[in-house]
C-alpha positions in Angstrom: 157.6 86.4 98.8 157.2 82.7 97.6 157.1 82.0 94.0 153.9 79.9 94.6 152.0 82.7 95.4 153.5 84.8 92.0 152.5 81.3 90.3 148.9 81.4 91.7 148.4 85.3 91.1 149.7 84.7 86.9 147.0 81.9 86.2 144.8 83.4 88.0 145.3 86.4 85.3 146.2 83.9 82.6 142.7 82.6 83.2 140.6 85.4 84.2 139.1 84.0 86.9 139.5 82.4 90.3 137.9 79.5 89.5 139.4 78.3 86.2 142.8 78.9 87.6 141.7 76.5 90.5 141.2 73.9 88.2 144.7 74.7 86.6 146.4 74.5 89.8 144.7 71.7 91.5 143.6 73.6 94.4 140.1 74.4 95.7 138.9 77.5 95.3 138.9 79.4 99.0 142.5 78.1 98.8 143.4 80.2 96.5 141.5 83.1 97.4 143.0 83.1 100.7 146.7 83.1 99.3 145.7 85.9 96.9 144.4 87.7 99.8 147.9 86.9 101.7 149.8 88.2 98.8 147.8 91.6 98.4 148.1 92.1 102.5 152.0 91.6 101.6 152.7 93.8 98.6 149.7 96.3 101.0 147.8 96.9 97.9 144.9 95.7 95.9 146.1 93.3 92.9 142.9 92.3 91.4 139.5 93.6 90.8 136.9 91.3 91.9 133.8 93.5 91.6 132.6 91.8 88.3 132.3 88.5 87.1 135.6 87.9 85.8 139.0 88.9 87.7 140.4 92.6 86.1 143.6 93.6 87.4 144.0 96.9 89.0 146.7 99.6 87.6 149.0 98.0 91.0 148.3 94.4 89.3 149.2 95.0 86.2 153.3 96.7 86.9 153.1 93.5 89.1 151.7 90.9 86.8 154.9 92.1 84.5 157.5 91.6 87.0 156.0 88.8 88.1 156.3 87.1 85.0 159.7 88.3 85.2 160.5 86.7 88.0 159.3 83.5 87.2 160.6 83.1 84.0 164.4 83.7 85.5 163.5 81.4 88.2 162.2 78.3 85.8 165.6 79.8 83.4 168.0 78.9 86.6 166.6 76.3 87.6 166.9 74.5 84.4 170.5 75.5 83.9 171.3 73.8 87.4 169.9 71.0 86.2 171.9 70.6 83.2 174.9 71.9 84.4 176.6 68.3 83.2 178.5 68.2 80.3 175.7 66.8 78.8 174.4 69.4 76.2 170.8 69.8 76.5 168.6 72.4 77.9 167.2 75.5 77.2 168.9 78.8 75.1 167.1 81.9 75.0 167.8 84.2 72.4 165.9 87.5 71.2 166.0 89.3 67.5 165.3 91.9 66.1 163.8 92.3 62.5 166.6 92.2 60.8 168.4 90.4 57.5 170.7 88.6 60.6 168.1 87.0 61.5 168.9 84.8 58.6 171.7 83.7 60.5 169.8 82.1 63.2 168.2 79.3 61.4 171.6 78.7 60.5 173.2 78.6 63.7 170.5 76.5 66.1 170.4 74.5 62.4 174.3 73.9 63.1 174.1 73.5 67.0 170.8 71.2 67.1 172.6 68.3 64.2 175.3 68.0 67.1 173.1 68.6 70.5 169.5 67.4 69.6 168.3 67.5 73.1 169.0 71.0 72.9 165.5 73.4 73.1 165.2 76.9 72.4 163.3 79.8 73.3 163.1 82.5 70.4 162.1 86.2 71.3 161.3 89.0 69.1 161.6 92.8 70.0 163.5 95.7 69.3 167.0 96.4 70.1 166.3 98.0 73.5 164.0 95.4 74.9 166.3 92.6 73.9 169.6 94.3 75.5 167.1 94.4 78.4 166.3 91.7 78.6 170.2 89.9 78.3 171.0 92.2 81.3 168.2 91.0 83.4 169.0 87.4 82.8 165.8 86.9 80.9 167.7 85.7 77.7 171.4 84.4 76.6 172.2 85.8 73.5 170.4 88.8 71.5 170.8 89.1 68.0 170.8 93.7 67.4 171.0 96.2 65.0 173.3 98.7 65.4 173.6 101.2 65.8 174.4 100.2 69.7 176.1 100.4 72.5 178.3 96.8 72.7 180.7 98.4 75.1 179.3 96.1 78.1 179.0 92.9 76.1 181.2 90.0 74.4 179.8 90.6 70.7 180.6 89.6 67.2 179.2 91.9 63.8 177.7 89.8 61.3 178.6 90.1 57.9 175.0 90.6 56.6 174.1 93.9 55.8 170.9 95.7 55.5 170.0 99.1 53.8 167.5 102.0 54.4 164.6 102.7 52.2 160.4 103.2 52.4 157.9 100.5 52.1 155.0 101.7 50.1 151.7 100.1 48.7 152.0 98.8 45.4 149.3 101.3 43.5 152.1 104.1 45.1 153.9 106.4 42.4 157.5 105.4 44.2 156.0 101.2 43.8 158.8 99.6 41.3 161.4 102.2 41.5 165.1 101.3 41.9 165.5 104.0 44.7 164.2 106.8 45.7 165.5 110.5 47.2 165.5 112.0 50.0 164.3 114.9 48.8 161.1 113.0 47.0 160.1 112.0 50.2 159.8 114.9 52.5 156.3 116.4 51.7 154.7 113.0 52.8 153.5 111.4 55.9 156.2 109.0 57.5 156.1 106.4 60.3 160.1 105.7 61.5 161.3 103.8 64.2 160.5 104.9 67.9 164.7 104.4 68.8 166.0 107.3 69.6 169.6 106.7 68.4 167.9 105.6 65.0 165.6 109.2 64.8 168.8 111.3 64.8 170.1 109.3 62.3 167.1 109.2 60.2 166.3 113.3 60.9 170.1 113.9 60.3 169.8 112.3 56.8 167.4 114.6 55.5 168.1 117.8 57.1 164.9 119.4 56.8 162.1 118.9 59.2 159.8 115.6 58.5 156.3 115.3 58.8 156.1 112.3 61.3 152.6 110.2 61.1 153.8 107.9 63.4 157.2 105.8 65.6 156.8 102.1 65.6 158.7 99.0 67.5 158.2 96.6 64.9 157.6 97.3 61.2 155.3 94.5 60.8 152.6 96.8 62.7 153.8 99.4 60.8 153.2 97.9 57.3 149.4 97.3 58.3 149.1 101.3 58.3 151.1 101.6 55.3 148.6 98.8 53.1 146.0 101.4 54.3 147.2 104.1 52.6 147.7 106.2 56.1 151.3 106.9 55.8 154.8 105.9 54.0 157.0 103.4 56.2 161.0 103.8 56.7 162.1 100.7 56.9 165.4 98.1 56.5 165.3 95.9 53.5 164.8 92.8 55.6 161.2 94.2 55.5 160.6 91.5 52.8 160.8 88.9 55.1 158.6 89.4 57.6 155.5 90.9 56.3 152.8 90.0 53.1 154.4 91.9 50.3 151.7 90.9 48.1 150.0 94.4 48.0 153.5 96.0 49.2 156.7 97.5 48.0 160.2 98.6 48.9 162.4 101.0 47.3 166.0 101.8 49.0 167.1 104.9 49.2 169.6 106.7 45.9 171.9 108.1 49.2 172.5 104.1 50.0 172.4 103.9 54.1 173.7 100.6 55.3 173.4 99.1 58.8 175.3 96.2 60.5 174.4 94.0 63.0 175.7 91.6 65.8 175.2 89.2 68.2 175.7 90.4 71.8 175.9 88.2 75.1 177.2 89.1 78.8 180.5 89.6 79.4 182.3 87.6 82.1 178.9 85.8 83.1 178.8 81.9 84.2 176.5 80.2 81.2 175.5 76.8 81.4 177.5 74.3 79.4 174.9 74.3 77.0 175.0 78.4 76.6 178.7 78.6 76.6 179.1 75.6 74.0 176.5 77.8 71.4 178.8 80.7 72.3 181.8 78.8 71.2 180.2 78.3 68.2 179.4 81.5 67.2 182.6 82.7 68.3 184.6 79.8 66.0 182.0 80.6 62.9 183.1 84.7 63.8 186.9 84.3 64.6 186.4 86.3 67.7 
């Protein structure tokens, strides 16, 4: 399977239609058509639905679209470290983080790294912790940036010494609004949203030790605090919360039973970086004392 043909079938998608991703590609039009037709013959399956008058992909085109995109972003990813495989730091890092107080730390660090390399670009991904280990396995980014808790086992890894702490984010006309903390035990008649992980439900459920009513499991909290503002349920949430979403009409209040959380930055063991990759790695690893 060529990558031209994976390039072709995204802008088609990217474009929604045959004909604007033409004009994209700098083909004609039957050209394209034809190698869409070539690449559905090879895969033996219908990719796109053509019966309207924009291009819908079919429940086969859209698992392929994905890995696809996959593909193509490790390809233009190797490619690029091949070409800068000289000592000459410049290039592209990936990293992925989660919402998290570390991700203080990376301002900091592509602060540090960019005032020596300035040819140096970088490609920033947010997700959760699952995605973004992932993601590091698949070659898709460098370094992730995780809250535990974790597996590290597999990875080179350093903690950070930022920590965050455990609490609900509530609206600002809510009874708990302005509180130093809150219980457990205050909590556990109301309608919560907590984090989809499954490692971090067992904590969460272990904490309380009675059953909780759960409204809802979210990925990111930033979705999450757009249900909280309308009054549908009572986010758990890091402290960190405070930097990512409008706290103008929101609040957080930590919990009285104080539950702390560390994170760190993970990477592959054993695994040939470019110069530019392994140089950011020594830095972290000085500004750690790994």
């Amino acid at each position: 399977m060529e990558l031209r043909l994976l390039r072709y079938f995204t802008a088609v998608v990217q474009e929604g239609s045959i004909t604007g991703a033409a004009q994209r590609l700098s083909v004609t039009q039957p050209t394209l058509s034809r190698q869409l037709m070539q690449l559905e013959e090879e895969l033996d399956t219908e990719l796109l639905d053509r019966s309207g008058r924009s291009v819908d992909l079919t429940q086969d085109g859209a698992m392929f679209y994905q890995r696809a995109m996959e593909i193509l972003t490790l390809a233009d990813k190797t490619e690029n470290e091949f070409k800068n495989r000289s000592e000459l730091i410049e290039g592209m890092i990936a990293i992925g983080a989660t919402e998290a107080g570390s991700s203080l730390v990376l301002p900091e660090l592509v602060g540090s790294f960019t005032r020596k390399y300035p040819n140096v670009r970088y490609e920033l991904y947010s997700g959760y912790t699952d995605d973004i280990r992932e993601r590091i396995d698949k070659g898709l980014l460098d370094i992730g940036m995780l809250t535990q808790p974790v597996d590290v086992a597999k990875y080179a890894y350093v903690e950070l010494p930022q920590h965050d702490v455990w609490g609900i984010l509530v609206r600002k006309d809510d009874p708990f609004a302005g509180r130093e903390s809150v219980s457990f035990r205050e909590i556990l008649d109301r309608k919560l949203m907590i984090p989809f992980r499954e490692t971090v439900r067992r904590d969460i459920e272990s904490w309380f030790k009675s059953p909780l009513d759960i409204f809802a499991t979210y990925n990111l909290v930033s979705n999450a605090a757009l249900l909280v503002e309308k009054g549908l349920a009572t986010a758990l949430s890091l402290s960190s919360i405070v930097r990512f979403v409008n706290m103008e009409t929101l609040s957080f209040v930590p919990f009285e039973e104080t539950k702390s959380v560390a994170s760190v930055l993970i990477w592959k063991k054993n695994y040939m970086y470019s110069p530019t990759v392994t140089r950011f790695i020594q830095m972290i690893s000085d500004i750690y004392k790994t």
